[in-house]
N, C-alpha and C positions, 0 to 999 in steps of 0.2 A: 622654423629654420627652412630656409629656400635651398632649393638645387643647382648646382651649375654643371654643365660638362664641360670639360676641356679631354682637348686630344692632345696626349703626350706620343712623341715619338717612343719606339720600343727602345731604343740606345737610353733615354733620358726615364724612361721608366725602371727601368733595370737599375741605374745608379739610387734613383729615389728608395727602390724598395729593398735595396743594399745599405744606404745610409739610415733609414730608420732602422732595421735589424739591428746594425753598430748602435746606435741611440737607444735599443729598449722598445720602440714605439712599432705604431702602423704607416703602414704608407700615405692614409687618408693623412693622420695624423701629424705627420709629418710635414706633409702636402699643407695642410690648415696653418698651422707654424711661421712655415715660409711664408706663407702669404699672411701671416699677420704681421711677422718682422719687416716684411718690403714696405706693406702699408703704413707702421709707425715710424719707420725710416725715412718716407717719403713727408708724411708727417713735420718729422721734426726738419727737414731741410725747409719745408715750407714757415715754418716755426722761425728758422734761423733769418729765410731769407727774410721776412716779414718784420724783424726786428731788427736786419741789416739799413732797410727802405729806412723805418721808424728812427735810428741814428741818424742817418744818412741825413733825412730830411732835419732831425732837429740844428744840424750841424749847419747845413743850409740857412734855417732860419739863424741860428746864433751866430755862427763864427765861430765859435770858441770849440777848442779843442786840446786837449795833452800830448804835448810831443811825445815819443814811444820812447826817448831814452828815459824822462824823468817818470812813464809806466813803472819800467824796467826793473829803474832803480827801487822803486814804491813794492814793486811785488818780488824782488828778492829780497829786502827787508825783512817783509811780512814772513816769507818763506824760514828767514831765519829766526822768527818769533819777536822782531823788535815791536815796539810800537811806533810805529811811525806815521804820521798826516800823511793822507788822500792827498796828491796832485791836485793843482787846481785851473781847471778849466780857462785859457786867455783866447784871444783874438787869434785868429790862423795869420800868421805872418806874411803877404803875399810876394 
């Protein structure tokens, strides 16, 4: 395991080694946490935006798309346990 230093201001250290007490934990520990939660956070936005691109473009390539009323309609259905058919994908109307 590698080392890093960072310099926290004294104001922003005080709160850290206040919130991990509330939590149970250490301050490192705490410290490690956070910076794992930013990281997977950062993660999945790269996650989402990357399969925003990946629609985006197939939409591009097809045309075809579902209007958001008949989504709507399709997933509170579902929400209310009907069995109801998937939408299906037409030409974008221009």
């Amino acid at each position: 395991m590698s080392t890093t230093t960072i310099r926290l201001p004294d104001a922003l250290k005080a709160r850290i080694a206040k919130a991990a007490e509330a939590a149970g934990t250490t301050a490192h520990n705490f410290i490690l946490e956070a910076i794992a939660e930013k990281a997977e956070q950062a993660e999945r936005r790269a996650d989402f935006h990357a399969e925003a691109d990946r629609r985006w473009g197939e939409f591009l390539e097809t045309g075809e798309s579902v209007p958001w009323e008949e989504v709507r309609q399709y997933l509170t259905s579902r929400i209310q346990g009907k069995d109801t058919p998937r939408p299906v994908p037409r030409k974008f109307a221009k």
